[in-house]
C-alpha positions in Angstrom: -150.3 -16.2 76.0 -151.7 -14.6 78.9 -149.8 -17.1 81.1 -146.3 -16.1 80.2 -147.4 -12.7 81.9 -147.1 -13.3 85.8 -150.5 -10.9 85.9 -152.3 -8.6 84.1 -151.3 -6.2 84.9 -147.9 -6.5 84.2 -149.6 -8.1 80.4 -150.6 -4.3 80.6 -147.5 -2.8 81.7 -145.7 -4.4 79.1 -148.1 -3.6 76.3 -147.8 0.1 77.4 -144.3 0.5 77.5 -144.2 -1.5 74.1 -146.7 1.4 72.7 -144.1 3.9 74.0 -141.5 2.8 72.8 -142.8 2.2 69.6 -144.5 5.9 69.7 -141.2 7.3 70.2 -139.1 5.6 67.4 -142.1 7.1 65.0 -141.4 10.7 66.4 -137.4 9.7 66.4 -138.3 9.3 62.3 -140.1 11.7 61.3 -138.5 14.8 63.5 -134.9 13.7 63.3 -134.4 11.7 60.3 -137.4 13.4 57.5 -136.4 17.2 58.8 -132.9 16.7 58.0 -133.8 16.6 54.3 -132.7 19.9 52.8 -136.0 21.5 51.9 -137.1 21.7 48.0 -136.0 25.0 46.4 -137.7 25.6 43.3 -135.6 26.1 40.2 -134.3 29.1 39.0 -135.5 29.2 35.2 -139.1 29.3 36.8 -138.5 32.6 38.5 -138.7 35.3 35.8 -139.0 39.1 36.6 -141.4 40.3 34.5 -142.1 44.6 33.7 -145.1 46.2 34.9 -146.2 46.9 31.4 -146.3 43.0 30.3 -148.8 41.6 32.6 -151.5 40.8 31.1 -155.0 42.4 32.1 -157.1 39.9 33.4 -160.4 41.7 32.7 -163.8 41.0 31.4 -165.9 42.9 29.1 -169.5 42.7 29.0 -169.1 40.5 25.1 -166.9 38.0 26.9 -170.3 37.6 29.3 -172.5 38.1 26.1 -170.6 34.9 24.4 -170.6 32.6 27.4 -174.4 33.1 27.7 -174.5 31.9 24.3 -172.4 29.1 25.0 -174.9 28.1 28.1 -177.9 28.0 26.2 -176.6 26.1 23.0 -175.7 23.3 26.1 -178.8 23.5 27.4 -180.6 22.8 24.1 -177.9 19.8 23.6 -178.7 18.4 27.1 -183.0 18.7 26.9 -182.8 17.0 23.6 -180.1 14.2 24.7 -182.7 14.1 27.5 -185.5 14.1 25.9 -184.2 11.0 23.7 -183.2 9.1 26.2 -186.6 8.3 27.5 
């Protein structure tokens, strides 16, 4: 293949400018054709005003904390004797 190329450094020239060209029909695609997309607006049901008085309070109390400790050990328990059985 090599000696259809006069030298090679016109085998490299011709490589390059191949690599250009191709470089530049990718940016040709994706900054003239893909931005001319309209953007994605969302849909209008989706937006809802909502009143200060009906969002909810996303607070914890100190049973909330109380429960999920509970929650950790009864696992743990569940887990070391899954473990323990599996030997």
């Amino acid at each position: 293949m090599l000696s259809f190329f006069k030298s090679k450094k016109f085998f490299f020239a011709v490589l390059l400018s191949g690599a250009l060209i191709m470089e530049v029909a990718i940016l040709y695609y994706f900054f003239i054709l893909v931005l001319r997309k309209p953007p994605i607006k969302p849909p209008k049901k989706y937006l809802l005003e909502v009143q200060e008085d009906e969002i909810p309070q996303f607070t914890y109390s100190n049973k909330d904390f109380e429960e999920l400790k509970e929650v950790f050990n009864r696992e743990e328990e569940f887990l070391s004797r899954k473990s323990i059985l599996n030997r």
